[in-house]
PDBQT receptor file of N, H, CA, C and O in Angstrom, charges set to zero:
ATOM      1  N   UNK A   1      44.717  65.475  71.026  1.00  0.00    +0.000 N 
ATOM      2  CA  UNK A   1      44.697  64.282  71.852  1.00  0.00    +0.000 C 
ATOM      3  C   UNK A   1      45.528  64.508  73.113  1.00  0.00    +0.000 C 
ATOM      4  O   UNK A   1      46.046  65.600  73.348  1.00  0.00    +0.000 OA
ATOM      5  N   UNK A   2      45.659  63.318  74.020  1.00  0.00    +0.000 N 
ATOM      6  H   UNK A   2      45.239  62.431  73.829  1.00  0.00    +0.000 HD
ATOM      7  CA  UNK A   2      46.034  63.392  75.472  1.00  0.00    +0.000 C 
ATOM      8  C   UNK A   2      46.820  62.494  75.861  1.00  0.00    +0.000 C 
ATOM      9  O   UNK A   2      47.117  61.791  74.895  1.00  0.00    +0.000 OA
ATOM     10  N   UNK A   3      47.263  62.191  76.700  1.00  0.00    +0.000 N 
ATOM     11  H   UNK A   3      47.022  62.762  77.485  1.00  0.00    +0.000 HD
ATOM     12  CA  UNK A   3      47.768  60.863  77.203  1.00  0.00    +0.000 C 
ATOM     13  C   UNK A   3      46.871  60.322  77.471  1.00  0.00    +0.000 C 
ATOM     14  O   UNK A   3      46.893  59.154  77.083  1.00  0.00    +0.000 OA
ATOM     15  N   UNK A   4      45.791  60.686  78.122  1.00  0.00    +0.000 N 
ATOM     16  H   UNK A   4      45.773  61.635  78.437  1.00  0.00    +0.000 HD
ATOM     17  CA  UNK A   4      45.179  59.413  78.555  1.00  0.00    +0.000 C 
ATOM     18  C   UNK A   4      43.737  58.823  77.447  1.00  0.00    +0.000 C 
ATOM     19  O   UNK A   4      43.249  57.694  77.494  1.00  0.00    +0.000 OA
ATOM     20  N   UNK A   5      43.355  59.817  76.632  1.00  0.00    +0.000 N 
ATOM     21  H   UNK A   5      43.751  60.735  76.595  1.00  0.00    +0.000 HD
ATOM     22  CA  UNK A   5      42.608  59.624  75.849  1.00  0.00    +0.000 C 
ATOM     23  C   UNK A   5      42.147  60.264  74.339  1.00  0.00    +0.000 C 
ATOM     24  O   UNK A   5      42.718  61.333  74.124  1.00  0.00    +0.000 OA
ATOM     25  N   UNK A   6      41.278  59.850  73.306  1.00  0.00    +0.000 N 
ATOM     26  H   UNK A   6      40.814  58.982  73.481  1.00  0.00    +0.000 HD
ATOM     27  CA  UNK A   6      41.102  60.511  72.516  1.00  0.00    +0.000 C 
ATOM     28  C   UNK A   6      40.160  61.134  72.799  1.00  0.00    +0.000 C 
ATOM     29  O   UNK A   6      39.161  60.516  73.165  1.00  0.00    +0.000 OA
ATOM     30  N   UNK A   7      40.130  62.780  72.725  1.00  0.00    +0.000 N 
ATOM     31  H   UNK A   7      40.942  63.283  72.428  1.00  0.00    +0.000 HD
ATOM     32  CA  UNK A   7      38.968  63.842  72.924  1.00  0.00    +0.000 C 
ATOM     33  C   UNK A   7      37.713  63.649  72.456  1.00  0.00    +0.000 C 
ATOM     34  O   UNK A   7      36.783  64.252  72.992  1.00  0.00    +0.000 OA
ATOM     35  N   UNK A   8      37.483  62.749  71.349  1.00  0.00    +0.000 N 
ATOM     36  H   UNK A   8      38.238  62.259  70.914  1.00  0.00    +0.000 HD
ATOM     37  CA  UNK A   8      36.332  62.987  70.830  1.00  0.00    +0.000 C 
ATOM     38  C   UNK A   8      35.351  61.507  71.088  1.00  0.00    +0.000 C 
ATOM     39  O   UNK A   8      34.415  61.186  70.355  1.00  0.00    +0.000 OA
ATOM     40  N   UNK A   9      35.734  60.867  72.079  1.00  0.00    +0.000 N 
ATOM     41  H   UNK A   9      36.495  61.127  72.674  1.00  0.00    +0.000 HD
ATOM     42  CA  UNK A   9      35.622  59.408  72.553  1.00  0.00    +0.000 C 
ATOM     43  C   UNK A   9      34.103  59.811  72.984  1.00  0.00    +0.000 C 
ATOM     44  O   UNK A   9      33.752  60.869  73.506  1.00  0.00    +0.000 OA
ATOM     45  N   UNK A  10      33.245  58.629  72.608  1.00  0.00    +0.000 N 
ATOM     46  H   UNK A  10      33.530  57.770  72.184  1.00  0.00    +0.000 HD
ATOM     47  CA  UNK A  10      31.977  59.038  73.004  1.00  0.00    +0.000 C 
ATOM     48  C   UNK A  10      31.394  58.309  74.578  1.00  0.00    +0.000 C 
ATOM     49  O   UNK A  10      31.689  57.236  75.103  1.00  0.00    +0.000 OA
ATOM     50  N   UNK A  11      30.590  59.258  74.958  1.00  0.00    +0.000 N 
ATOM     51  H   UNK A  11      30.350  60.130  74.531  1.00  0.00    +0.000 HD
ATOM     52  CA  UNK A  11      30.281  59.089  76.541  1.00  0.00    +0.000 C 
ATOM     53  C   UNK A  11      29.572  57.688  76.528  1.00  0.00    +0.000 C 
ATOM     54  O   UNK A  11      28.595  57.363  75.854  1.00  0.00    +0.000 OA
ATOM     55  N   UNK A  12      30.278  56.939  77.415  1.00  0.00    +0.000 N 
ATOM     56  H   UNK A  12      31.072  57.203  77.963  1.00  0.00    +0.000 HD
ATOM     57  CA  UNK A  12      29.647  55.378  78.055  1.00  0.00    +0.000 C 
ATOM     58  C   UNK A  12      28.553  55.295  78.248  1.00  0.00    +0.000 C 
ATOM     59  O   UNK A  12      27.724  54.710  77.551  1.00  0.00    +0.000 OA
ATOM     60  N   UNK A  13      28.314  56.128  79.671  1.00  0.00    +0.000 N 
ATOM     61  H   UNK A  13      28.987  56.603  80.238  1.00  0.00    +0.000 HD
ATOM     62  CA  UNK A  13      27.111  56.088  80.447  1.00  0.00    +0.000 C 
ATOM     63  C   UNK A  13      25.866  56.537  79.798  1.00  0.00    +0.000 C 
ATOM     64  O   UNK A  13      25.831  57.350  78.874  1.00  0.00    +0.000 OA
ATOM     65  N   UNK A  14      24.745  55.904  80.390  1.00  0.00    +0.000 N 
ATOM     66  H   UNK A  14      24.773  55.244  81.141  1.00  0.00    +0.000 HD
ATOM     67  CA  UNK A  14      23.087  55.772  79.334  1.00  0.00    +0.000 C 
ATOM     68  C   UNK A  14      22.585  56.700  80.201  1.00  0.00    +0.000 C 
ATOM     69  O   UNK A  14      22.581  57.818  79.685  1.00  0.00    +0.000 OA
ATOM     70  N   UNK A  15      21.960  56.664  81.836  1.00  0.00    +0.000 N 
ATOM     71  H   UNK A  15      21.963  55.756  82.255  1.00  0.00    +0.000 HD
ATOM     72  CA  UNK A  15      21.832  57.495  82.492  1.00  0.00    +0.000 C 
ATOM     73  C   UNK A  15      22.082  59.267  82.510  1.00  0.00    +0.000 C 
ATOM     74  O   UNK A  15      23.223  59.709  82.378  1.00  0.00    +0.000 OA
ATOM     75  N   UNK A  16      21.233  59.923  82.636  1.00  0.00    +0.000 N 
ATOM     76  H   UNK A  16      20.306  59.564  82.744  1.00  0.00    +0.000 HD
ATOM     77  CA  UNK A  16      21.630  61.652  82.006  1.00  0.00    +0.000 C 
ATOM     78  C   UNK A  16      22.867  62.085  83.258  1.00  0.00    +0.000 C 
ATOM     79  O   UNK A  16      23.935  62.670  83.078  1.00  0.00    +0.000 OA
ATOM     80  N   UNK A  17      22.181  61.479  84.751  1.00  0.00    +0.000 N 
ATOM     81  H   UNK A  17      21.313  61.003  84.897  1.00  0.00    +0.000 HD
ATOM     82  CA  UNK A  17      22.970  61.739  85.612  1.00  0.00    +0.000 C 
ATOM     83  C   UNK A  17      24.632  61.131  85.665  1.00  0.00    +0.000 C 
ATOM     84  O   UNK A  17      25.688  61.643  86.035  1.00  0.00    +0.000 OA
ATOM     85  N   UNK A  18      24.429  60.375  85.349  1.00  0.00    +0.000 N 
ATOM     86  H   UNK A  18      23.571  59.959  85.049  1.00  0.00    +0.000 HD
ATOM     87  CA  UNK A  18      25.822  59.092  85.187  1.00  0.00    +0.000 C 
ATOM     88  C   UNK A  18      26.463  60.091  83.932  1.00  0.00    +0.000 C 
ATOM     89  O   UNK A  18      27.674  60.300  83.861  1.00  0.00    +0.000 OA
ATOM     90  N   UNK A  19      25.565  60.626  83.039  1.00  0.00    +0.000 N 
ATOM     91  H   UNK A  19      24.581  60.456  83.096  1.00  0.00    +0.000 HD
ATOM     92  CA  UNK A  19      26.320  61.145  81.852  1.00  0.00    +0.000 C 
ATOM     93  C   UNK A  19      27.343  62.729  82.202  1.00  0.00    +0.000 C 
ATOM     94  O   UNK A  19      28.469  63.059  81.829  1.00  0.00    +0.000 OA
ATOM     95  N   UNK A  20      26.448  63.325  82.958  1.00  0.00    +0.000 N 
ATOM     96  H   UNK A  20      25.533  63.057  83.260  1.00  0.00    +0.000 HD
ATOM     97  CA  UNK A  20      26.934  64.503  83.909  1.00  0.00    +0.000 C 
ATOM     98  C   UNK A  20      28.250  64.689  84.601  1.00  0.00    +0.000 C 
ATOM     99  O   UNK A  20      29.017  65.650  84.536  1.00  0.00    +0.000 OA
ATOM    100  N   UNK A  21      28.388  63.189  85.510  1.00  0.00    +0.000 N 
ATOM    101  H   UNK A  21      27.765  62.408  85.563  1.00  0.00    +0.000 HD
ATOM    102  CA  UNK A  21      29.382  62.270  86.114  1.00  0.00    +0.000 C 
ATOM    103  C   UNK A  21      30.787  62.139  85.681  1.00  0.00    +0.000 C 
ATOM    104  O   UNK A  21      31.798  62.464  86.304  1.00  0.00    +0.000 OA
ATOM    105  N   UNK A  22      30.684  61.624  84.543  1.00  0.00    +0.000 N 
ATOM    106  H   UNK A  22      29.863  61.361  84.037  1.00  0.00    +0.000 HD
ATOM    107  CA  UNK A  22      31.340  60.975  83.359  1.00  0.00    +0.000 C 
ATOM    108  C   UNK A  22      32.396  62.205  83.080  1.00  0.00    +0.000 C 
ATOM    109  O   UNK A  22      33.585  62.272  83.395  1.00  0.00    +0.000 OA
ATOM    110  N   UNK A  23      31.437  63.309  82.273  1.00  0.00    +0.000 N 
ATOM    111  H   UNK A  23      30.471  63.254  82.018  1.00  0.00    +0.000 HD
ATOM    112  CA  UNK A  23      31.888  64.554  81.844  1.00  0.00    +0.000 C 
ATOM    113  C   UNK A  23      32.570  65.311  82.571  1.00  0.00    +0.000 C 
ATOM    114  O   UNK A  23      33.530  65.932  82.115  1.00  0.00    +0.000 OA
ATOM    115  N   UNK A  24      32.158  65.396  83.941  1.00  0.00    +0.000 N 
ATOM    116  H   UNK A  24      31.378  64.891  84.312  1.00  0.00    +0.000 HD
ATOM    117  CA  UNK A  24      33.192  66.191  85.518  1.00  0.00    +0.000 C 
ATOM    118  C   UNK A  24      34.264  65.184  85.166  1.00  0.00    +0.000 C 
ATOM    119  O   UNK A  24      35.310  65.786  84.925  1.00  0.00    +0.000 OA
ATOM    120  N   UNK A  25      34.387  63.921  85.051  1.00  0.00    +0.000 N 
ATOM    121  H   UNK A  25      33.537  63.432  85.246  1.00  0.00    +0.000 HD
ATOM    122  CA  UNK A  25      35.453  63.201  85.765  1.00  0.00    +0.000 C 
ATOM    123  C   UNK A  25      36.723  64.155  84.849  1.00  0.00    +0.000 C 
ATOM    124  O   UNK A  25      37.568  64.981  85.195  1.00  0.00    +0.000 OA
ATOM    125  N   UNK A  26      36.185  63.321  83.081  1.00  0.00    +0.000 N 
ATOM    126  H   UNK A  26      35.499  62.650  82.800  1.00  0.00    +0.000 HD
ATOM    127  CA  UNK A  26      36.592  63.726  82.313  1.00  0.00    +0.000 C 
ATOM    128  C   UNK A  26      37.515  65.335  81.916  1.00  0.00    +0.000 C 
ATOM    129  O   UNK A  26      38.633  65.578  81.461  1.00  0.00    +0.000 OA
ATOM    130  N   UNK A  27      36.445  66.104  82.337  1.00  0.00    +0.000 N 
ATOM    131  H   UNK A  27      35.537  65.907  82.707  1.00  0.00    +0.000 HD
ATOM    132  CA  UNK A  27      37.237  67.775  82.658  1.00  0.00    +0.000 C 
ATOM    133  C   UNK A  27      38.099  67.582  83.495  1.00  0.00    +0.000 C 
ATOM    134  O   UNK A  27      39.244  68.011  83.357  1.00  0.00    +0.000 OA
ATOM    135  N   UNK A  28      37.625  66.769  84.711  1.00  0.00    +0.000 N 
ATOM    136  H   UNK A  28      36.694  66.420  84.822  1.00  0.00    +0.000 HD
ATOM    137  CA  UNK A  28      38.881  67.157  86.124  1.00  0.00    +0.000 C 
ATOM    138  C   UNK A  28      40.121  66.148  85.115  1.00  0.00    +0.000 C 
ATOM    139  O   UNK A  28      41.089  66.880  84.910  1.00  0.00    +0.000 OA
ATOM    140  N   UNK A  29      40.283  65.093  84.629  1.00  0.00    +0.000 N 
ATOM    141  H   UNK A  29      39.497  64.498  84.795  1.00  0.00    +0.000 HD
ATOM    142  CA  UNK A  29      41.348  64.704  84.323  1.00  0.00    +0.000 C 
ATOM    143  C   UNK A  29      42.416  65.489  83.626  1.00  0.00    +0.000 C 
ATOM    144  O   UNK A  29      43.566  65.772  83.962  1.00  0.00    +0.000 OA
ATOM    145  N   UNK A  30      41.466  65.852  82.197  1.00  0.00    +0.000 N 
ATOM    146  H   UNK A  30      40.532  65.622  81.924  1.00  0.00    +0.000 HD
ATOM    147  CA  UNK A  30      42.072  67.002  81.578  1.00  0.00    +0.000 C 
ATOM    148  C   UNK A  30      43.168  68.311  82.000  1.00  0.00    +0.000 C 
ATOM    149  O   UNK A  30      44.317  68.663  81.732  1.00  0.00    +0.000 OA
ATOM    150  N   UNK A  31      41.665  68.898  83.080  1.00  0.00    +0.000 N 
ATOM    151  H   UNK A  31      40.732  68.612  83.298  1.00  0.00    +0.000 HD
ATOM    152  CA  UNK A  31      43.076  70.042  83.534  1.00  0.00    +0.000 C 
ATOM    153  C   UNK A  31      43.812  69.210  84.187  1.00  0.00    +0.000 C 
ATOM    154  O   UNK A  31      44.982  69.567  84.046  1.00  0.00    +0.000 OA
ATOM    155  N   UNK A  32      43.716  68.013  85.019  1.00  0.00    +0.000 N 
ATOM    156  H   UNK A  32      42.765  67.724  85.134  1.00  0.00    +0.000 HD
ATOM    157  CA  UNK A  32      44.874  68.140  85.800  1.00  0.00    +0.000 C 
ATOM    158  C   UNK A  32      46.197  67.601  84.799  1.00  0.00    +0.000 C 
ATOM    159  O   UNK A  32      47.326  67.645  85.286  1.00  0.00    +0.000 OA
ATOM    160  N   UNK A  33      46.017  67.125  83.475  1.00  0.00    +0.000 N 
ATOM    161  H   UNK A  33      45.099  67.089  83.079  1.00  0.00    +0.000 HD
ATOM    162  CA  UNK A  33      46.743  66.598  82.790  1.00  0.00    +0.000 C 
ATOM    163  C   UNK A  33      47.505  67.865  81.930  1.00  0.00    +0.000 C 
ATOM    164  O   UNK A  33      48.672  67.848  81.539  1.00  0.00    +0.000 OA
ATOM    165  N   UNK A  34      46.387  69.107  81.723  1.00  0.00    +0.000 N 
ATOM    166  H   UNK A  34      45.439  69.120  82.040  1.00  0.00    +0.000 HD
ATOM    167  CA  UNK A  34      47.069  70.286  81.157  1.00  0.00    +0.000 C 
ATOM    168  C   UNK A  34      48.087  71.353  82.436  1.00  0.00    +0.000 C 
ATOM    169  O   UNK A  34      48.997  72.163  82.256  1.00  0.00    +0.000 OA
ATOM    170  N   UNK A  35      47.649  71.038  83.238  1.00  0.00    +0.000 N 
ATOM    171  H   UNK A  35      46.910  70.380  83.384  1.00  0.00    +0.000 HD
ATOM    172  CA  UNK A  35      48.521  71.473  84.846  1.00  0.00    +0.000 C 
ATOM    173  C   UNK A  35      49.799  70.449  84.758  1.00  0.00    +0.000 C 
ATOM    174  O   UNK A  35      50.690  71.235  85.083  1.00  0.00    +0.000 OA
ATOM    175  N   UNK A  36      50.279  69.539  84.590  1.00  0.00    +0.000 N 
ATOM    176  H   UNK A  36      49.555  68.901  84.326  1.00  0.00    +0.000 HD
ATOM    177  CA  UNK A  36      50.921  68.387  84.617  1.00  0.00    +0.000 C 
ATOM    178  C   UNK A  36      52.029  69.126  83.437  1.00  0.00    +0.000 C 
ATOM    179  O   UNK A  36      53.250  69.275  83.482  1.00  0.00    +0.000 OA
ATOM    180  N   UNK A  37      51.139  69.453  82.522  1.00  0.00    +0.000 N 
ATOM    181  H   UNK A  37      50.147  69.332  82.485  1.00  0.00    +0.000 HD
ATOM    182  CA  UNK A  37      52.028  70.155  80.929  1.00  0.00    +0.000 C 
ATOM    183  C   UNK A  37      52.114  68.120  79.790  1.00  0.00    +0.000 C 
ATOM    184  O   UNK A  37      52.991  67.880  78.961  1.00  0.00    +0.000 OA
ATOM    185  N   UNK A  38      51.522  67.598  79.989  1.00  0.00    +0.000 N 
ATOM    186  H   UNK A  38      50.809  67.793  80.663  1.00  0.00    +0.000 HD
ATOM    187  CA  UNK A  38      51.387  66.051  79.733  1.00  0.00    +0.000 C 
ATOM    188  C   UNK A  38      51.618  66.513  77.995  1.00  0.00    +0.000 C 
ATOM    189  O   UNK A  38      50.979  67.498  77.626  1.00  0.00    +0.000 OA
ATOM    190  N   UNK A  39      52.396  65.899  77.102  1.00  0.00    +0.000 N 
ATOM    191  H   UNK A  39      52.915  65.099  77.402  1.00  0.00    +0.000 HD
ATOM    192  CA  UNK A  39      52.762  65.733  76.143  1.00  0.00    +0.000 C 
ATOM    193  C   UNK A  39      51.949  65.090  75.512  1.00  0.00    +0.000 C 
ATOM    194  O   UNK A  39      51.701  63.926  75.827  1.00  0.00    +0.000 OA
ATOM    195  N   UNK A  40      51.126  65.929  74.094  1.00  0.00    +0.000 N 
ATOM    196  H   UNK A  40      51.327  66.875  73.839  1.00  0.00    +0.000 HD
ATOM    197  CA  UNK A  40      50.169  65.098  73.310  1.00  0.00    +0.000 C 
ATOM    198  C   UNK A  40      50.674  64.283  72.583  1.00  0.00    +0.000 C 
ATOM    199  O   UNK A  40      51.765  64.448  72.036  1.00  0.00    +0.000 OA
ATOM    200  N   UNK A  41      49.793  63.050  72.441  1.00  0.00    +0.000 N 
ATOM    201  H   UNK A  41      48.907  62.916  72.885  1.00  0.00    +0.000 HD
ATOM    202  CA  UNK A  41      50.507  61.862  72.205  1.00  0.00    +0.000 C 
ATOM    203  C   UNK A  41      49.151  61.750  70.627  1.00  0.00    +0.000 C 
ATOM    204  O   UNK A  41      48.023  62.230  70.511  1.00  0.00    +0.000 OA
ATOM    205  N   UNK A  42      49.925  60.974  69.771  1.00  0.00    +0.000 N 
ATOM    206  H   UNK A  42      50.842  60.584  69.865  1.00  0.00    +0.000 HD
ATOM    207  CA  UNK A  42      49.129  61.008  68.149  1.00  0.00    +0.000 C 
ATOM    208  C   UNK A  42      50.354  60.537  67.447  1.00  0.00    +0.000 C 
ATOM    209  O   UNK A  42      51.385  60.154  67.999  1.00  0.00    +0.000 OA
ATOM    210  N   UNK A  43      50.076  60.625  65.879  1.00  0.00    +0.000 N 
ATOM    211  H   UNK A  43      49.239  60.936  65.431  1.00  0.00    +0.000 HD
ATOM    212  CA  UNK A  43      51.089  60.026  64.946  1.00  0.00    +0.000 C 
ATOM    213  C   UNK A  43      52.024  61.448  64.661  1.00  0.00    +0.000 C 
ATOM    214  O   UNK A  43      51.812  62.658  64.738  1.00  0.00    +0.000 OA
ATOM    215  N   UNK A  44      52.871  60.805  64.388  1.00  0.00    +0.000 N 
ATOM    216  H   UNK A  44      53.044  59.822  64.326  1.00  0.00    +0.000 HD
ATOM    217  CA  UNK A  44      54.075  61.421  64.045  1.00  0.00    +0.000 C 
ATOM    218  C   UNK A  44      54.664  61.627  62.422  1.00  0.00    +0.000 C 
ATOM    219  O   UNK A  44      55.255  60.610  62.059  1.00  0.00    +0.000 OA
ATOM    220  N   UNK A  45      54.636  62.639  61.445  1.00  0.00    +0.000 N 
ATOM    221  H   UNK A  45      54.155  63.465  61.739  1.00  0.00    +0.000 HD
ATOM    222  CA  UNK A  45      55.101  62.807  60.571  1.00  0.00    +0.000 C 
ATOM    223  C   UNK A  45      53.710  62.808  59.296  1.00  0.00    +0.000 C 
ATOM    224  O   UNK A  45      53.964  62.992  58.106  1.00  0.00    +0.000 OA
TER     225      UNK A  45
């Protein structure tokens, strides 16, 4: 998991193109969150 989300969250958009969209945003957040070094966030113990 991430800070900003759970990885396995299923895609919104109905559209194939919108779905395409979605998935870039998604990657670009990621690295910039693994560039960041962002602390995975989940349960503890």
């Amino acid at each position: 998991m991430n800070c900003l989300q759970k990885p396995r969250e299923k895609i919104k958009a109905k559209a194939f193109e919108r779905q395409v969209v979605e998935l870039n945003v998604r990657a670009a957040i990621w690295n910039r969150l693994t560039q960041l070094d962002c602390p995975n966030s989940g349960a503890v113990g």
